[in-house]
Backbone bond lengths (Angstrom), bond angles and torsions (degrees), N, CA, C in turn:
res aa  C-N    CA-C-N  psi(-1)  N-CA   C-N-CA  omega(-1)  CA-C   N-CA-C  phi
1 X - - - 1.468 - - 1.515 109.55 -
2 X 1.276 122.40 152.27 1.539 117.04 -173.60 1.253 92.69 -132.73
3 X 1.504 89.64 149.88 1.654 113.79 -153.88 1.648 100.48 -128.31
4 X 1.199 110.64 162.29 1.806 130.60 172.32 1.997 100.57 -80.19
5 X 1.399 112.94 -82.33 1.025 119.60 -144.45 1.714 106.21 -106.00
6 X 1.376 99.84 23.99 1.629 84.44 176.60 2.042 97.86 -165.22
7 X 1.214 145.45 167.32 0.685 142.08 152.86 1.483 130.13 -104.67
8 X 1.383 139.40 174.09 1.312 133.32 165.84 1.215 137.75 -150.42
9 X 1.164 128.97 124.03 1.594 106.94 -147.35 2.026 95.02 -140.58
10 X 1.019 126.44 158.04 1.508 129.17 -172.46 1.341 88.45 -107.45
11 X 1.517 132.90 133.03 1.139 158.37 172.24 1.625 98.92 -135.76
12 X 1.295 89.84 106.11 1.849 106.70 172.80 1.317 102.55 38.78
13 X 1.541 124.96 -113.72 1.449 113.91 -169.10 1.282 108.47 -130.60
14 X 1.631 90.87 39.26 1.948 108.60 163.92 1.400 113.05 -109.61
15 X 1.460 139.19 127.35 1.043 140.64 176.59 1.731 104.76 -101.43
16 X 1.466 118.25 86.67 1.408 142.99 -156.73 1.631 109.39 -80.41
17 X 1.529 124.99 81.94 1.351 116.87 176.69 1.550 110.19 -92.78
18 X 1.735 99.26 144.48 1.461 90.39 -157.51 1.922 81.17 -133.96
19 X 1.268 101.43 132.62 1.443 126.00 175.43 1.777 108.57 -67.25
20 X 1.573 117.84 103.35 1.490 99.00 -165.90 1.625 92.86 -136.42
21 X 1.348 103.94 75.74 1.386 110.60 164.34 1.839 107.67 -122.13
22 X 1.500 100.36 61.67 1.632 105.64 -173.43 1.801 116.94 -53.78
23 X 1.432 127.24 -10.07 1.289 108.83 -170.41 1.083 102.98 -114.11
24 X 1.486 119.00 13.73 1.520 121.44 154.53 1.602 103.47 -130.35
25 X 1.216 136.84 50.94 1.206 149.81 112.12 1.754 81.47 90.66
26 X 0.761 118.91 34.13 1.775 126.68 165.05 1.287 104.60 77.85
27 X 1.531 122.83 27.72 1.522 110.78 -171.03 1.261 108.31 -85.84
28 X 1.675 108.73 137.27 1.440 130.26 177.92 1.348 118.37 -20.11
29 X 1.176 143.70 125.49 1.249 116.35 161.29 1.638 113.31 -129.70
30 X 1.234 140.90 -178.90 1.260 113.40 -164.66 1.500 88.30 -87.24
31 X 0.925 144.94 -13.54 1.824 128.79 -169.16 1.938 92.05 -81.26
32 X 1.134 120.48 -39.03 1.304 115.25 177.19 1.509 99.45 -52.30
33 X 1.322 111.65 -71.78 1.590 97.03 -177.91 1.440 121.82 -7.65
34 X 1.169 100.11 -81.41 1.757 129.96 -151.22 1.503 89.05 -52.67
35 X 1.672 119.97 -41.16 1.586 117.16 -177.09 1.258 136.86 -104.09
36 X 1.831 86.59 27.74 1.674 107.03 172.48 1.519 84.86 -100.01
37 X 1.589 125.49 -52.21 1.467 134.81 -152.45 1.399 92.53 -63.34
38 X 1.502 118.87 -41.38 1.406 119.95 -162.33 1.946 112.04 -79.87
39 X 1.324 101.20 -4.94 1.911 117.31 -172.21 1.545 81.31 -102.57
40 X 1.560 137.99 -42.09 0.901 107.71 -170.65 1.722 117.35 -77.40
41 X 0.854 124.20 -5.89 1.939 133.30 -159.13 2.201 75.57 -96.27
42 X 1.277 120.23 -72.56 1.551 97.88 -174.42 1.653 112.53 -57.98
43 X 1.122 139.92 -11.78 1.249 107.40 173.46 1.766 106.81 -85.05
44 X 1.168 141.55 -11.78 0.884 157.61 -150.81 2.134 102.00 -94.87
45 X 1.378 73.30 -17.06 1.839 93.38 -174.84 1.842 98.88 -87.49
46 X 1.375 116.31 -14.93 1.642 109.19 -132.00 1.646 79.36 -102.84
47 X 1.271 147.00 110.66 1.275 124.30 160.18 1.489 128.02 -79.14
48 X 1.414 110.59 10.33 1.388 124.01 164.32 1.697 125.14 -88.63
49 X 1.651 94.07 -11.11 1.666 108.98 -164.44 1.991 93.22 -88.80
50 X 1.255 127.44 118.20 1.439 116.44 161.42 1.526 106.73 -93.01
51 X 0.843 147.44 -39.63 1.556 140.57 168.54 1.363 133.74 -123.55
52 X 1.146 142.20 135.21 1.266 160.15 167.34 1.296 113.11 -69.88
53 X 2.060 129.83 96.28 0.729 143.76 -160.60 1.974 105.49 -111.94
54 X 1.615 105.14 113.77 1.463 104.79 -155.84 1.939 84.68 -100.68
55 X 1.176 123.48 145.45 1.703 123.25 -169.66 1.664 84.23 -159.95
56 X 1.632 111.05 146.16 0.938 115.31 129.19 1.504 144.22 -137.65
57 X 1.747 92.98 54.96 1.149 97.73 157.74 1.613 118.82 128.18
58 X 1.174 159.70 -152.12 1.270 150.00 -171.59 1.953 89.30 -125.08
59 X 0.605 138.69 -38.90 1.517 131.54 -176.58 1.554 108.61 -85.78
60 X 1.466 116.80 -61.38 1.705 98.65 176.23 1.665 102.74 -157.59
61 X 0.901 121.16 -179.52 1.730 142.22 -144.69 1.717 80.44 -111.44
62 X 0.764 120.02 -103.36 2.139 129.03 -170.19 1.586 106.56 -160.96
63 X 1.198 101.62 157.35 1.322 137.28 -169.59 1.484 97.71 -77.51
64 X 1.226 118.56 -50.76 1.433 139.26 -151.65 1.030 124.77 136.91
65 X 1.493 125.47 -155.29 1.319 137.89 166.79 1.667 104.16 -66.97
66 X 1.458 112.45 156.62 1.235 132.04 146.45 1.191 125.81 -47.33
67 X 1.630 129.33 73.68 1.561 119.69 167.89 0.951 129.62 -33.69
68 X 1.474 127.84 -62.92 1.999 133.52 171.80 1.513 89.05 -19.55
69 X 1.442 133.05 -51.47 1.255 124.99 -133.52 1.641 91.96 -93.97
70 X 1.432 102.85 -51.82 1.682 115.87 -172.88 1.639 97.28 -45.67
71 X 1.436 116.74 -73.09 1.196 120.49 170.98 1.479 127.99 -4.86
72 X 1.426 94.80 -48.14 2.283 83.58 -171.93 1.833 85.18 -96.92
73 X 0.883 146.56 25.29 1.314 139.19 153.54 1.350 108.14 -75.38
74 X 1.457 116.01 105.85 1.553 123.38 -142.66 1.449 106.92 -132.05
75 X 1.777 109.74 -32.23 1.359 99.78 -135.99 2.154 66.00 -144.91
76 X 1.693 111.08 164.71 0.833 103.75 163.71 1.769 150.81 -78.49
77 X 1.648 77.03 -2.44 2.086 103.94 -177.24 2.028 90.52 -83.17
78 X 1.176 107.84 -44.19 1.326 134.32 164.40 1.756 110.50 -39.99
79 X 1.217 125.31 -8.55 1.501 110.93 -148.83 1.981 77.22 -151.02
80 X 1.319 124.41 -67.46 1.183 106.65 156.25 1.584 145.97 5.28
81 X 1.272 99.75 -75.17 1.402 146.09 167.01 1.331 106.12 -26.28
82 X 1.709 96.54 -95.18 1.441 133.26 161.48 1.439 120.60 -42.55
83 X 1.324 142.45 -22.07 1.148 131.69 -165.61 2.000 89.18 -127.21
84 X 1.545 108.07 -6.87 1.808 75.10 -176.46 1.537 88.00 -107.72
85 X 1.685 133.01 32.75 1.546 132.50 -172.31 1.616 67.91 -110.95
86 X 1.629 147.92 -55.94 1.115 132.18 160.40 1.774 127.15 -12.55
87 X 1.010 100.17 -52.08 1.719 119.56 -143.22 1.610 80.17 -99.80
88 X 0.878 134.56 -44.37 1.854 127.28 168.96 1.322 122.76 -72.68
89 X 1.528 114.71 -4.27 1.605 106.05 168.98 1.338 100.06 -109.70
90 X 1.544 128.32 -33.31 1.674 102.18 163.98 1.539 121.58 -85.47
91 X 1.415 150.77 17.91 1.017 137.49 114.03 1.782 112.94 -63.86
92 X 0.864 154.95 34.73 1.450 150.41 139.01 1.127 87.48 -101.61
93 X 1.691 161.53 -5.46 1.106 132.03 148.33 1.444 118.52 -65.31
94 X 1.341 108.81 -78.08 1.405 135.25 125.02 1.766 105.38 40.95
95 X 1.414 106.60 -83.82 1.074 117.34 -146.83 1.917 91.07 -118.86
96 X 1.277 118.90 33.10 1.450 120.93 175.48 1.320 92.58 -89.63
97 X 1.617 112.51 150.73 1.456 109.37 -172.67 1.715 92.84 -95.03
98 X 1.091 145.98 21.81 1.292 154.16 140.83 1.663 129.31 -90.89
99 X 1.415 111.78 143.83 1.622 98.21 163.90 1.116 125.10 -35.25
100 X 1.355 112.85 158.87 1.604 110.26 153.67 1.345 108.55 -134.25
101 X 1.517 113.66 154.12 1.909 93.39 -163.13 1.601 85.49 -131.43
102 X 1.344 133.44 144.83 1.271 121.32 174.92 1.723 102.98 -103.68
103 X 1.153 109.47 135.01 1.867 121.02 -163.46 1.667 99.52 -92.76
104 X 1.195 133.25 74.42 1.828 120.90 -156.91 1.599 103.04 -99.20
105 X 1.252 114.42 141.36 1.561 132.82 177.18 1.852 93.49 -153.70
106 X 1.492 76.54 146.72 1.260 85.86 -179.36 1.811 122.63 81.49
107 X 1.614 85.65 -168.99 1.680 73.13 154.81 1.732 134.13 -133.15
108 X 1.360 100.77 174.23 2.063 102.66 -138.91 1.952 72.91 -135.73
109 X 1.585 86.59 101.61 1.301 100.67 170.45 1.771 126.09 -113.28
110 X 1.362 113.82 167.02 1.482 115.03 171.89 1.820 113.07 26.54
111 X 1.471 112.00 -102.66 1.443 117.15 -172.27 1.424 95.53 -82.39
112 X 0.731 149.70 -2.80 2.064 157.94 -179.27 1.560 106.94 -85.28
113 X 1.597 105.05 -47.12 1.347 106.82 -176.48 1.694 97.60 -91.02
114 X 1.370 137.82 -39.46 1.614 124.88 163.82 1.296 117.70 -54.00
115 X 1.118 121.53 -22.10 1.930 120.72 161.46 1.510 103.59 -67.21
116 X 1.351 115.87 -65.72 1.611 101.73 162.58 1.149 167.42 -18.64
117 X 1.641 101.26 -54.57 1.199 130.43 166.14 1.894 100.82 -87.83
118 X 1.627 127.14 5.63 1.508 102.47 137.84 1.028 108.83 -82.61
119 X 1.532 157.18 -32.36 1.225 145.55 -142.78 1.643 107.74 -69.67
120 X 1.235 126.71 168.90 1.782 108.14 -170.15 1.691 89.24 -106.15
121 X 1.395 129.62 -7.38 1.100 112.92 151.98 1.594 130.63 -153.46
122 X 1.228 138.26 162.50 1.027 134.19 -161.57 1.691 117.33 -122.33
123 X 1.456 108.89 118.79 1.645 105.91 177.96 0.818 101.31 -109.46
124 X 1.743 134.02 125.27 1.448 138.70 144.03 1.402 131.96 -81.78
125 X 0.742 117.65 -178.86 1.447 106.79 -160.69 2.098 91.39 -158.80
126 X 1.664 114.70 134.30 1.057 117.28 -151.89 1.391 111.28 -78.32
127 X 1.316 130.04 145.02 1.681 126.24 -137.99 1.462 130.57 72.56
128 X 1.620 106.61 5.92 1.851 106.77 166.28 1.836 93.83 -96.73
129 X 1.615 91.28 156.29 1.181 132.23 161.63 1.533 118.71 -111.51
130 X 1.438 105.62 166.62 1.607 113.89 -147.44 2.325 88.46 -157.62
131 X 1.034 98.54 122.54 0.963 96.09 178.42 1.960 112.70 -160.87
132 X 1.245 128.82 122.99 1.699 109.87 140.99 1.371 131.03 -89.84
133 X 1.014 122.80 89.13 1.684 109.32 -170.90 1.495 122.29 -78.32
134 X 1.208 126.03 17.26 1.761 141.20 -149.76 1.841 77.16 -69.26
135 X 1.397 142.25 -47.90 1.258 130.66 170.99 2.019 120.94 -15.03
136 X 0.973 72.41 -74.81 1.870 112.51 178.70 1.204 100.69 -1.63
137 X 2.282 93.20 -73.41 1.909 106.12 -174.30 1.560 105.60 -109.81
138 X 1.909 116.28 43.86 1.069 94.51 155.50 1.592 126.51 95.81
139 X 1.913 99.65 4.59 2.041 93.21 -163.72 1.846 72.89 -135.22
140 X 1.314 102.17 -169.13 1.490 127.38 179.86 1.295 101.86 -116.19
141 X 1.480 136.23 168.84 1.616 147.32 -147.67 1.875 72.54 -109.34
142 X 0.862 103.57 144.57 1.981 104.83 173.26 1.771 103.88 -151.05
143 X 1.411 98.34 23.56 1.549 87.98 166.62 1.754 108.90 -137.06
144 X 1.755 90.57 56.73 1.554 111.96 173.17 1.474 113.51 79.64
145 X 1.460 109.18 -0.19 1.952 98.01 -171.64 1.705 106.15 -83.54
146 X 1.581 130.31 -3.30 1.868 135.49 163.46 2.042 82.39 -67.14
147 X 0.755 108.19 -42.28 1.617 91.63 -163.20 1.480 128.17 -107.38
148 X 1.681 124.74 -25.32 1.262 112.49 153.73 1.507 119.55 -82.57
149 X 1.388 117.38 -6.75 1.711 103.75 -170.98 1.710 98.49 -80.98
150 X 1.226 110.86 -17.60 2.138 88.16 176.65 0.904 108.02 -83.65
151 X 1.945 124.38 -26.93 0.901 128.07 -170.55 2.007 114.97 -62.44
152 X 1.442 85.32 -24.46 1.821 90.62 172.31 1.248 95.71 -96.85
153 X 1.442 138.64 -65.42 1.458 126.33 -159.29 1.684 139.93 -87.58
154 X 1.564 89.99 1.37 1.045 105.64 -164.43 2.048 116.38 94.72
155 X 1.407 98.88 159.15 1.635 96.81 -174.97 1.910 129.89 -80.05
156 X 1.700 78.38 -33.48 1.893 82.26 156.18 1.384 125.68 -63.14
157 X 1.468 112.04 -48.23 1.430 129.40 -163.71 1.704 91.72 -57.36
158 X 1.563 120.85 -65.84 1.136 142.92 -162.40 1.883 108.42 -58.34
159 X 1.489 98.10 -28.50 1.988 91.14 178.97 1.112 103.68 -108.73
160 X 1.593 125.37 9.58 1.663 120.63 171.61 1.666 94.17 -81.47
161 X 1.412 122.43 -33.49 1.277 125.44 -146.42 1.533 95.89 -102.01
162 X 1.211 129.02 -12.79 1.500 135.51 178.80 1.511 103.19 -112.18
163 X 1.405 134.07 -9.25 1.549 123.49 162.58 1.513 116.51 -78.08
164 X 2.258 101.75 -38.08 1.452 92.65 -156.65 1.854 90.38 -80.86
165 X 1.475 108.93 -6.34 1.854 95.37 -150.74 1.675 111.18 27.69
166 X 1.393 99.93 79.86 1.235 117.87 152.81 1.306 140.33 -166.50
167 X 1.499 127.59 129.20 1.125 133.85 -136.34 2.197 110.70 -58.95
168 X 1.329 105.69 132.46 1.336 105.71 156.41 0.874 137.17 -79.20
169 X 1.816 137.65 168.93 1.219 106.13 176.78 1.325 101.10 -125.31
170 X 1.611 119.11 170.62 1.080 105.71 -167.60 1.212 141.67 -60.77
171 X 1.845 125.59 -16.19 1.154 117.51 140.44 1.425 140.75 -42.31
172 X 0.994 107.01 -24.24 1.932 120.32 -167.35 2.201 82.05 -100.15
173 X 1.243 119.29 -33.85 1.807 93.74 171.65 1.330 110.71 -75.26
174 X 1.058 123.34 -11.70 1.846 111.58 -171.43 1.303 85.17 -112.82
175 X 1.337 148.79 25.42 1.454 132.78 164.55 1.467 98.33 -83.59
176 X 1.447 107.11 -53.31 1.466 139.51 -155.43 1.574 117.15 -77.05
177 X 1.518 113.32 -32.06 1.124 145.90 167.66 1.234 117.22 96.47
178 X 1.059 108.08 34.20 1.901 128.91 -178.63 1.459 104.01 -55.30
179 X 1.620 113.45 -56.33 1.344 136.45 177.47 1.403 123.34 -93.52
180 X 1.613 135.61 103.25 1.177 126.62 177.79 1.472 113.28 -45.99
181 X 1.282 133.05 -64.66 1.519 146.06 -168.05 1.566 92.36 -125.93
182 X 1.600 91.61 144.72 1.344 112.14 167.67 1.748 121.23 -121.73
183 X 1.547 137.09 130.67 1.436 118.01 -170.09 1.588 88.37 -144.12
184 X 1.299 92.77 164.67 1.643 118.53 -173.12 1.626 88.62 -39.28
185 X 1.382 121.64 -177.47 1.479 165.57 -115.24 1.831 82.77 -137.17
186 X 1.558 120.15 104.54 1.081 109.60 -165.89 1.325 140.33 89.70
187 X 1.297 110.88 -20.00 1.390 114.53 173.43 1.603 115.87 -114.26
188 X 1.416 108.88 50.94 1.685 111.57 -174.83 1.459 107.67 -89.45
189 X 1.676 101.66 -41.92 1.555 120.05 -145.78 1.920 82.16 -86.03
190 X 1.624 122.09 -36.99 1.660 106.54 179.41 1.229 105.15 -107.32
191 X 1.268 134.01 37.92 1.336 123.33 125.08 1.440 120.84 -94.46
192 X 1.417 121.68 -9.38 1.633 125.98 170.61 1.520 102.90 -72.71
193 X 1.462 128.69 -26.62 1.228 122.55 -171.34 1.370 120.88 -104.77
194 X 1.434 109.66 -1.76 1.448 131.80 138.88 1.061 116.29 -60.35
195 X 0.931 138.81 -30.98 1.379 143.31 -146.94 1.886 98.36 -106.31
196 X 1.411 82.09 -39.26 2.368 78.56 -176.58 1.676 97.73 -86.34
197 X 1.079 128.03 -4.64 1.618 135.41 -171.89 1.612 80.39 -76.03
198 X 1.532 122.55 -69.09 1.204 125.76 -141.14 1.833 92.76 -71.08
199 X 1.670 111.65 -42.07 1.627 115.83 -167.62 1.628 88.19 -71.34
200 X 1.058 152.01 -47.38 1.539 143.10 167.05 2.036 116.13 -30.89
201 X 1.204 105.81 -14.11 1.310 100.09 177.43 1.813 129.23 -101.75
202 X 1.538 81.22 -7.88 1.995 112.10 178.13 1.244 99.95 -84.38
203 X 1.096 119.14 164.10 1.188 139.17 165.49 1.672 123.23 -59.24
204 X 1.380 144.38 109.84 1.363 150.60 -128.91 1.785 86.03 -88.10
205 X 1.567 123.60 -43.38 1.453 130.13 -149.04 1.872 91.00 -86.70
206 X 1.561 103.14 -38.43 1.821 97.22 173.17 1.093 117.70 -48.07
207 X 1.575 94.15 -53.69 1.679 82.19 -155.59 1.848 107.47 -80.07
208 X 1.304 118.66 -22.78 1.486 103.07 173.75 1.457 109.14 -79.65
209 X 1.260 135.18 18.73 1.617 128.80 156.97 1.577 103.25 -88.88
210 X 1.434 104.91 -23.55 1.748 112.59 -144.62 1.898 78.67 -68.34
211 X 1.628 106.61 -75.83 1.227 121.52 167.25 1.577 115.82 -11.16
212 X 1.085 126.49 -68.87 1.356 134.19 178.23 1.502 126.31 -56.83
213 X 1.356 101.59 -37.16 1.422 123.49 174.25 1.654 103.66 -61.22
214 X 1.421 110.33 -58.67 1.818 108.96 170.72 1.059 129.51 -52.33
215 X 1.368 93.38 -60.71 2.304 99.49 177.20 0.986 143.66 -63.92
216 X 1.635 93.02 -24.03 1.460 97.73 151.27 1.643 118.80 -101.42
217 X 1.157 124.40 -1.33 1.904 112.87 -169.60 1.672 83.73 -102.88
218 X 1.242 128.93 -18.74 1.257 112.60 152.85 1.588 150.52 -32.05
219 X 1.905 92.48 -38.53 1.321 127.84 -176.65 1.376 110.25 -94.26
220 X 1.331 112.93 -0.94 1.556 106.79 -169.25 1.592 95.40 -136.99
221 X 1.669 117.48 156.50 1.098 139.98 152.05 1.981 124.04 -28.48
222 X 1.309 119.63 142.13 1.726 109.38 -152.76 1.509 88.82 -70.46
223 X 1.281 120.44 -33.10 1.495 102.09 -158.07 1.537 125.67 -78.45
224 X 1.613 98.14 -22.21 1.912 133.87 168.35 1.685 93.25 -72.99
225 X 1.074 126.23 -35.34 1.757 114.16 -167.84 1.438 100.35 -87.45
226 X 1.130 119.16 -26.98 1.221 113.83 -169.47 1.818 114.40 -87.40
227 X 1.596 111.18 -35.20 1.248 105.19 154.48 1.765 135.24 -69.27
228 X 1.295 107.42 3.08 0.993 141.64 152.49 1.497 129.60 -41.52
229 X 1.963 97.90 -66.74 1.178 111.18 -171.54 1.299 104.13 -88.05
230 X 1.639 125.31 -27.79 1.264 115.83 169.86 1.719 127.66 -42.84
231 X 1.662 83.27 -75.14 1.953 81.54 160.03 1.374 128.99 -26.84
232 X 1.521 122.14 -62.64 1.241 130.90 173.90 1.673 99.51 -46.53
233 X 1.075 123.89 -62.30 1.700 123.59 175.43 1.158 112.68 -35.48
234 X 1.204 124.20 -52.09 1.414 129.01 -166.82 1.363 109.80 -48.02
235 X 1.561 94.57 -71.71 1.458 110.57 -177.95 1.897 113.40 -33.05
236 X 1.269 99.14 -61.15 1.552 104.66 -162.70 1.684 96.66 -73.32
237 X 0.923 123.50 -28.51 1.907 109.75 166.83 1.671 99.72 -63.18
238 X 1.137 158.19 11.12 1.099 164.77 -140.88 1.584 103.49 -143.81
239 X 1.509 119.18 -17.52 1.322 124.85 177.75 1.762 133.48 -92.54
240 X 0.990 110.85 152.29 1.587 112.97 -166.14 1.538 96.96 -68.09
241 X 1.504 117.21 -39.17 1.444 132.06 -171.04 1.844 103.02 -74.74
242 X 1.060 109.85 2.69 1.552 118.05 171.97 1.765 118.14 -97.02
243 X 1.419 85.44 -58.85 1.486 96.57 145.90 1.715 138.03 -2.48
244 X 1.918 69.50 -89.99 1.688 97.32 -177.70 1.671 101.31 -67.99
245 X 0.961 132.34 -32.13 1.543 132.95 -168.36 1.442 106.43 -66.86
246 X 1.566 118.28 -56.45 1.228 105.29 149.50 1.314 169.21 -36.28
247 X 1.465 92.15 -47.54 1.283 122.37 -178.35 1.806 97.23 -68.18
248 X 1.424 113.14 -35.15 1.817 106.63 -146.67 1.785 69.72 -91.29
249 X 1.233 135.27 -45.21 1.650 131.45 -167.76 1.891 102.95 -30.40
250 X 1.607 84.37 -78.47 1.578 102.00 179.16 1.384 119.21 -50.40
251 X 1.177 123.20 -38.44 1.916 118.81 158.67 1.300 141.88 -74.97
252 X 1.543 89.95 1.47 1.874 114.27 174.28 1.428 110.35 53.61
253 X 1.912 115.64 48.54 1.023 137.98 -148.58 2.186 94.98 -130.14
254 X 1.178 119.04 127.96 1.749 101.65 137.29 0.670 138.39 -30.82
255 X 1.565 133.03 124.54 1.506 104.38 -178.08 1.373 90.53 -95.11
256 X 1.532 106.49 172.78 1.782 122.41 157.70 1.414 102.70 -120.82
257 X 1.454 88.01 119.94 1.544 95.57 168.41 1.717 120.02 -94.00
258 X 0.941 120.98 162.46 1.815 116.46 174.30 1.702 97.58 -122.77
259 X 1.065 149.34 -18.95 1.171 117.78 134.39 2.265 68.88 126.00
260 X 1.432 112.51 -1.56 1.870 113.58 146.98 1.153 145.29 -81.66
């Protein structure tokens, strides 16, 4: 499918969406949305694809959101609107039954870094920045970064970094744990595709329970998350790909999974 504001390309068993609105520095815009949400539904098609690798690019990750756009968000029917077309492209990360790995260079700002912080993980690469600055001119982050960034960094880490709005660097994100892995200047986007090589060898049905099992038992109380994960257990002992996982363990075999 061909797209305006982003490209996509299958790299081994990475399905690589790349944010390519360069003369506005990759900022969000709502048509990007719709054709990140819409890259995520075809990789979801690909049973060769194990992760969905979001990059934008060898110079930097995004600016943020689209101001022009933020701008006429005026009124609160106005803000609604606009912030839950937000809230539906990071649950389509969220809720992809695949990883999603965010590929970061550069720097991954305000709405750039809340696209991020959906991804289930984050590679930086040394010379990115990390920032929300919504302080700065005066508004709040409203495309989930008040509520997943403590949820990754903790609540101190998360209101030092939302009072000063000001950028970290990538040592200070992998201190904090902003960034799972960190690699040289250039090497974000092929260590993300390392990374779906290696998730291509697991089981396809694990890891989208595994996923589900967190994001949501996250949201809930230990004793509700945990009956949670049972259910989820159930099910996947119920699978052919459980089976086979076994079966190849005990025969000191590969397994092949089919993803049943």
């Amino acid at each position: 499918m061909a797209y305006e504001t982003i490209r996509t390309v299958v790299k081994g068993a990475a399905y690589v969406v790349q944010l390519n609105r360069p003369e506005k520095r990759n900022a969000v815009s709502e048509l990007m949305m719709d054709e990140i949400m819409s890259a995520c539904n075809e990789a979801a098609d690909k049973p060769n694809v194990a992760a969905i690798v979001l990059t934008g690019g060898n110079e930097y990750f995004s600016a943020g959101a689209d101001l022009n756009e933020a701008f006429e968000v005026k009124t609160a029917t106005d803000g609604r609107r606009y912030f839950g077309h937000w809230h539906r492209l990071n649950d389509a990360l969220e809720q992809s039954a695949k990883p999603v790995i965010a590929a970061i260079e550069g720097f991954c700002m305000t709405g750039g870094l809340e696209l991020a912080l959906a991804a289930d993980i984050r590679i930086g690469a040394d010379g990115s920045t990390y920032a929300i600055t919504s302080s700065r001119i005066g508004t709040v982050a409203g495309a989930g970064g008040t509520q997943r960034l403590p949820r990754v960094v903790g609540v101190a880490y998360a209101l030092e970094m939302l009072f000063a709005a000001e950028p970290v660097d990538v040592d200070e994100a992998y201190r904090i744990g902003l960034i799972n892995k960190r690699t040289p200047a250039g090497g974000a986007l092929p260590a993300a595709i390392s990374l779906a090589e290696h998730y291509a060898t697991r089981a396809p049905l694990a890891l989208a329970y595994v996923k589900r099992a967190v994001h949501r038992g996250v949201q809930m109380d230990l004793a509700s998350a945990v009956e949670f994960e049972t259910m989820l257990v159930t099910t996947v002992y119920g699978t052919k790909d459980k089976e086979e996982g076994i079966a190849a363990f005990l025969n000191k075999r590969q397994p092949n999974f089919g993803g049943v």
